[in-house]
C-alpha positions as CSV (number, residue, x, y, z in Angstrom):
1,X,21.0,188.2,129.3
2,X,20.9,191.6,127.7
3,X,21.2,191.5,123.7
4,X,21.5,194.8,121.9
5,X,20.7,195.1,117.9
6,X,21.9,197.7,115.3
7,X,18.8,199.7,116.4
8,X,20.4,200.5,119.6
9,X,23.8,201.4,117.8
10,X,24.5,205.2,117.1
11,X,26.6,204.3,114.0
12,X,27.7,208.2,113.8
13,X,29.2,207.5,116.9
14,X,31.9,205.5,115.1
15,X,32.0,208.0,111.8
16,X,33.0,210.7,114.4
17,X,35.9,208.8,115.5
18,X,39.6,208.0,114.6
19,X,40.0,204.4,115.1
20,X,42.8,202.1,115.3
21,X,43.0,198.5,114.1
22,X,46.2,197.1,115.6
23,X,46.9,193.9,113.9
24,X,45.6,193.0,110.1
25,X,45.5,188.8,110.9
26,X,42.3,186.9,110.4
27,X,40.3,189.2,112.8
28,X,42.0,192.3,112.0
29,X,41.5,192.8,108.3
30,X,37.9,191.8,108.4
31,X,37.2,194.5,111.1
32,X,39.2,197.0,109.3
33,X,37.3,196.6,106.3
34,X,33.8,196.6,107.2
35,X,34.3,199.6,109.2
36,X,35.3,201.1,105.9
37,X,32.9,200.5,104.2
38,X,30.3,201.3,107.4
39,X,31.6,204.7,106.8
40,X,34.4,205.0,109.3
41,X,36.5,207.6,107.7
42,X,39.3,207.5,109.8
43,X,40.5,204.8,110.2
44,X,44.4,202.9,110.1
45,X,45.5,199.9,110.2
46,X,49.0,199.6,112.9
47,X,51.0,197.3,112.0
48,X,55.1,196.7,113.6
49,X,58.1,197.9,110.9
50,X,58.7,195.5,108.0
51,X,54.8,193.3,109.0
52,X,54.5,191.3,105.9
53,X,50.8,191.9,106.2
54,X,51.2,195.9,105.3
55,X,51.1,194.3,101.5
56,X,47.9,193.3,102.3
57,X,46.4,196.4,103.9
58,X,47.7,198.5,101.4
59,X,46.1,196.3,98.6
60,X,42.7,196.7,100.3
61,X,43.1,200.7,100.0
62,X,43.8,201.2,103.9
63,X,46.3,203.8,105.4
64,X,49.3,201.3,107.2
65,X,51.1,203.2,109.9
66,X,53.0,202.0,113.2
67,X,51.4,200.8,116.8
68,X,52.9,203.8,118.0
69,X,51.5,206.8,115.6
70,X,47.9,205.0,115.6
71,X,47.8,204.9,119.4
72,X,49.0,208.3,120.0
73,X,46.2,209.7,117.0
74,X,43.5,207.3,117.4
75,X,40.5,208.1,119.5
76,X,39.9,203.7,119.5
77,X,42.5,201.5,119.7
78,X,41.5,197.9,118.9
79,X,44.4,195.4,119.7
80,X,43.7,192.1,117.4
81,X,47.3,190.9,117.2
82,X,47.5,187.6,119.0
83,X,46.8,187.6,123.0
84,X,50.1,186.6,123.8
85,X,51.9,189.8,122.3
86,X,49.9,192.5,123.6
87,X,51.6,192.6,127.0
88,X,54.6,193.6,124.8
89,X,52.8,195.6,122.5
90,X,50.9,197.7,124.7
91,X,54.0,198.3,127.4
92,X,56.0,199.4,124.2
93,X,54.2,201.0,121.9
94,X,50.6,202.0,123.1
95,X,50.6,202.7,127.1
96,X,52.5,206.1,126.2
97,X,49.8,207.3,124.5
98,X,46.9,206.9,126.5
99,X,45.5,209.4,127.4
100,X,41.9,210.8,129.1
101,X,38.9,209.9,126.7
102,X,40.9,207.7,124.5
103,X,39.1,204.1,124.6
104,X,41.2,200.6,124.5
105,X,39.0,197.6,122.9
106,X,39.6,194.2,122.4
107,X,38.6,190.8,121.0
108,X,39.1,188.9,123.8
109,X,39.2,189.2,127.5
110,X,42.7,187.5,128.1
111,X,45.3,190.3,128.3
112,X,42.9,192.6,130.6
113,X,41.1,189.5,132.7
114,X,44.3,188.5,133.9
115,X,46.6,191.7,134.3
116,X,49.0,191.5,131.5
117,X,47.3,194.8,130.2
118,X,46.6,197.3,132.9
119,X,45.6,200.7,131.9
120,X,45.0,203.7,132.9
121,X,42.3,204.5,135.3
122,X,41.1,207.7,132.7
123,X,40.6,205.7,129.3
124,X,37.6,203.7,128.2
125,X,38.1,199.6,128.0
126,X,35.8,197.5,126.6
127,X,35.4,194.3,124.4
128,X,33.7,193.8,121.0
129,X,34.6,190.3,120.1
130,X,32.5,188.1,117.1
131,X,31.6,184.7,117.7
132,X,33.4,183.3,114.7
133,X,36.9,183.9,112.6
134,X,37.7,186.9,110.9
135,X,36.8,185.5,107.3
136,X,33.3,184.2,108.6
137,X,32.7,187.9,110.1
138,X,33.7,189.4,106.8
139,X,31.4,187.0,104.7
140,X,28.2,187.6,106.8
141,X,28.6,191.4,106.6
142,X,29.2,191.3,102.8
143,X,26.1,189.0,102.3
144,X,24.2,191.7,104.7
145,X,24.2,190.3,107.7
146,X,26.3,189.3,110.6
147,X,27.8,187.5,113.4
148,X,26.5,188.0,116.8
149,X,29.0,189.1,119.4
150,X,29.9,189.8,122.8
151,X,30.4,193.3,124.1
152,X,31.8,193.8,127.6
153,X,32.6,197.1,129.5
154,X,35.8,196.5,132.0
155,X,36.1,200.3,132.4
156,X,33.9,203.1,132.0
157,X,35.7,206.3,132.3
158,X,33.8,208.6,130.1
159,X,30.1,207.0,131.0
160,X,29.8,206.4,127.3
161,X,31.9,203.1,126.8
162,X,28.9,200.7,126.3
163,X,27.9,203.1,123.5
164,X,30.3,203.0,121.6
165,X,31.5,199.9,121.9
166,X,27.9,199.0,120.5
167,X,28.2,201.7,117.9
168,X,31.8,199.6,117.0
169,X,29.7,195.8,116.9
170,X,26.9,197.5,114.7
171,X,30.0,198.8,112.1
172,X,31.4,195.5,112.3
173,X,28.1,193.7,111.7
174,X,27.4,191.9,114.5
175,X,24.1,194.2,115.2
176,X,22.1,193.0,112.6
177,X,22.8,189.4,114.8
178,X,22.7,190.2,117.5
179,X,25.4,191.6,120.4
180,X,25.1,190.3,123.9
181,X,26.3,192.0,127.2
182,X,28.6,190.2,129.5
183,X,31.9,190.8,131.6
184,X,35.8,190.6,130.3
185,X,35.7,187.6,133.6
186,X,32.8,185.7,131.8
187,X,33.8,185.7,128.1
188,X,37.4,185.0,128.8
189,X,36.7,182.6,131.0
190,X,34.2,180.6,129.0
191,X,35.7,181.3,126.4
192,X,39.5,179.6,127.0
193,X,37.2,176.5,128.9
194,X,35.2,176.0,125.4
195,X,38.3,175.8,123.5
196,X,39.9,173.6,125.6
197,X,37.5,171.2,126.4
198,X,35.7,170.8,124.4
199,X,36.4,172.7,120.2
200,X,40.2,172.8,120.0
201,X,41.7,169.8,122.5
202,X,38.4,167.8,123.4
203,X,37.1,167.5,119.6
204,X,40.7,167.2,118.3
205,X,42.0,164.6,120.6
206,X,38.9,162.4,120.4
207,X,38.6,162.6,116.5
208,X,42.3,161.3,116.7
209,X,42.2,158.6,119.5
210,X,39.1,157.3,117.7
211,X,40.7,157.6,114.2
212,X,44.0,155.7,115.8
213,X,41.3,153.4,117.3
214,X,39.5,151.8,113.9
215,X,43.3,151.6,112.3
216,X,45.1,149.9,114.9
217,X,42.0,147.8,114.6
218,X,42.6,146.9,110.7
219,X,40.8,149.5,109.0
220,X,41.1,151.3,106.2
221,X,42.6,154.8,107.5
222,X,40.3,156.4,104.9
223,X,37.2,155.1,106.5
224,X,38.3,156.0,109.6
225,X,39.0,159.5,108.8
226,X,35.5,160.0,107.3
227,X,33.4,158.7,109.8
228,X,35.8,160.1,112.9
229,X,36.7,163.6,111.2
230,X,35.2,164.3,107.8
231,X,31.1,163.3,109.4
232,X,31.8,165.6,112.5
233,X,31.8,168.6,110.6
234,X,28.5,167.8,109.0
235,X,27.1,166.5,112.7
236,X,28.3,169.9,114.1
237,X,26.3,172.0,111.5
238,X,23.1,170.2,112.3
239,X,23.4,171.1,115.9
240,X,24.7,174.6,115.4
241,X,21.2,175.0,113.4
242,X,19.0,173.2,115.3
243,X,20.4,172.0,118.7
244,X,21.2,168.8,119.7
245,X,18.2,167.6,119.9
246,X,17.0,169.0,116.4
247,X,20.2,166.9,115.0
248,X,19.2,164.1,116.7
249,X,16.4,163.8,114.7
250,X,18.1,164.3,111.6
251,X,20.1,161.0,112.1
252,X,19.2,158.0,111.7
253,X,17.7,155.8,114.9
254,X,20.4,153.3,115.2
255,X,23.0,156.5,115.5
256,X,20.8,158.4,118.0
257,X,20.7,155.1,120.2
258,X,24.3,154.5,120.2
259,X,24.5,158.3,121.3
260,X,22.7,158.0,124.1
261,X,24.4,154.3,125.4
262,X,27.8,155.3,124.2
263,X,28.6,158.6,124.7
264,X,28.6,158.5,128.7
265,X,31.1,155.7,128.6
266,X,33.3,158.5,126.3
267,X,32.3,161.2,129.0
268,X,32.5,159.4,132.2
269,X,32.7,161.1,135.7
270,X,36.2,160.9,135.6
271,X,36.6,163.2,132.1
272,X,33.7,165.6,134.1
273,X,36.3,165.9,137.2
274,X,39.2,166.6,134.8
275,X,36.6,169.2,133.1
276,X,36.5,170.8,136.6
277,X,40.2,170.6,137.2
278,X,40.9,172.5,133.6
279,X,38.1,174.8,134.4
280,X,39.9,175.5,137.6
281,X,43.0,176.5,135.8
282,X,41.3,178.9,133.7
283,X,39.6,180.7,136.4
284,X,42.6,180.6,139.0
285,X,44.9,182.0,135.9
286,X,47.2,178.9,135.8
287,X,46.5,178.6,132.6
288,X,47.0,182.1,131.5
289,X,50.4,182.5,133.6
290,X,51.7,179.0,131.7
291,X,50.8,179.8,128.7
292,X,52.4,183.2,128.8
293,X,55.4,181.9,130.1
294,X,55.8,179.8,127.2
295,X,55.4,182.5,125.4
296,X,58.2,184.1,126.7
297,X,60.5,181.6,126.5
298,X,60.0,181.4,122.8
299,X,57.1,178.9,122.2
300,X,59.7,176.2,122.0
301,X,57.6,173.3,123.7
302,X,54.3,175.0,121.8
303,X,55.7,174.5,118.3
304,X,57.5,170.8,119.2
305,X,53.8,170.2,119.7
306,X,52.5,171.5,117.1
307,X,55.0,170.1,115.0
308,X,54.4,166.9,116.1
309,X,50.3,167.1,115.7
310,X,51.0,167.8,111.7
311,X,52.5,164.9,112.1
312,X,49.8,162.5,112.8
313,X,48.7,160.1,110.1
314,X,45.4,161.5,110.3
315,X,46.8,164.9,108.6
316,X,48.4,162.8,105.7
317,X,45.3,160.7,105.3
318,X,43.1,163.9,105.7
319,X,45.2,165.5,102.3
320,X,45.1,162.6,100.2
321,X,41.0,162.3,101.0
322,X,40.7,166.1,100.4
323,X,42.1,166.1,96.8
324,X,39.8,163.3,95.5
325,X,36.7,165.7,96.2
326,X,35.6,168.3,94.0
């Protein structure tokens, strides 16, 4: 594994260049601003006619213009709007103007790893995307420091990509943590298994099933919601500082022993085969292709889900337990 710092960044690289942000969401705004105030001088902010987030932009002191006049005077287009629109966006709005020694970056490897984005052969593509949400990589470069990242190079017309797509991470922050060197395959990859299995619909899906366990059982919801959601937060900040095994000692015996005799009846080698099956449908693009064809159909079985998750009598227990602590 190859890990570059800010050390290895030509920031001027970025000063010398008119950059793009397409999208001004979570992600968006807080690149946007600490490029600003890295010293990138040119910079915009593209956002689509009538985006309610130009308010926004414009309140932060940043120029707002559309996809199209960014892309056709920007030297770096970043695309943070969400991975399921860029196909749209780029066809309509940015593929036109792309042109030799322009460079294309993204956040995230899906649109590119799987073919819904397919530039040209002449332009520079490569990924600077922060391991955290927007706010968190705003907060860490505002404090002085940062969130590590991953950088990836898919295409390297001008020889130069890696450089500045490392001179991009350090405006952003993520050199003073650290930014590590991988392909679009592995990050996106990884990345849609991770959520999947086990951040977004592992760790939601077993924090409900146990918090529908302990009521069905008799108890009070409120207990259940602290010890199945409320204490998971503060267990998954002991092993994001110190490993699993540092948490472990940082619990108390009698939890560390029921972690060790319980948790492979949770994860037995039936939910490791389904783990292979969903990694499978990453890697083979099932997923992706699914997903997008959701999408395009207008999200209508995506928000009936989502609807009914907000649903859940975890949520209403969740805001009631909320508003009692200071």
């Amino acid at each position: 594994m190859k890990v570059f710092y800010e050390r290895d960044a030509d920031l001027a690289r970025i000063k010398q260049k008119r950059v793009a942000i397409v999208g001004f969401g979570s992600q968006g705004a807080a690149h946007a601003l600490n490029l600003r105030d890295s010293g990138a001088a040119d910079l915009v902010v593209a956002l689509k006619s009538g985006s309610a987030s130009a308010a926004k932009a414009h309140a932060a002191g940043l120029r707002v213009v559309s996809v199209r006049e960014a892309a056709s005077w920007a030297d770096i287009v970043m695309l943070l709007a969400p991975d399921e629109t860029h196909e749209e966006i780029y066809a309509a709005e940015i593929a036109p103007a792309m042109q030799a020694g322009k460079m294309l970056l993204f956040c995230h490897g899906f649109s590119v790893h799987f073919g819904f984005v397919v530039p040209p052969s002449d332009v520079d593509v490569a990924m600077v995307a922060p391991k955290g949400p927007g706010p968190a990589v705003r907060a860490a470069y505002e404090k002085g420091g940062g969130l590590p990242c991953i950088v990836a190079v898919h295409q390297d017309a001008s020889g130069e990509a890696l450089q500045t797509a490392l001179a991009y991470g350090a405006a952003i922050g993520c050199g003073r943590a650290g930014m590590i060197e991988t392909t679009f395959k592995a990050e996106c990859e990884c990345d849609l298994f991770g959520e999947q299995v086990v951040l977004c619909g592992g760790l939601a899906e077993l924090v409900r099933a146990a918090f529908e366990t302990l009521v069905e059982a008799g108890y009070p919801p409120e207990m259940a919601y602290f010890e199945c959601l409320h204490e998971a937060k503060l267990t998954a900040d002991l092993m994001h500082a110190q490993g699993i095994a540092g948490m472990n000692l940082k619990i108390s015996n009698t939890a560390e022993y029921g972690e060790y005799v319980v948790g492979p009846r949770i994860i037995t080698a039936a939910t490791r085969a389904e783990m292979k099956r969903v990694l499978e449908d990453v890697r083979s693009g099932r997923f992706a292709q699914a997903w997008m064809a959701e999408h395009r159909a207008g999200g209508v079985n995506f928000k009936a889900m989502r609807a009914k998750a907000a649903e859940h009598p975890i949520e209403k227990i969740g805001a009631e337990v909320r508003r009692l602590q200071p």
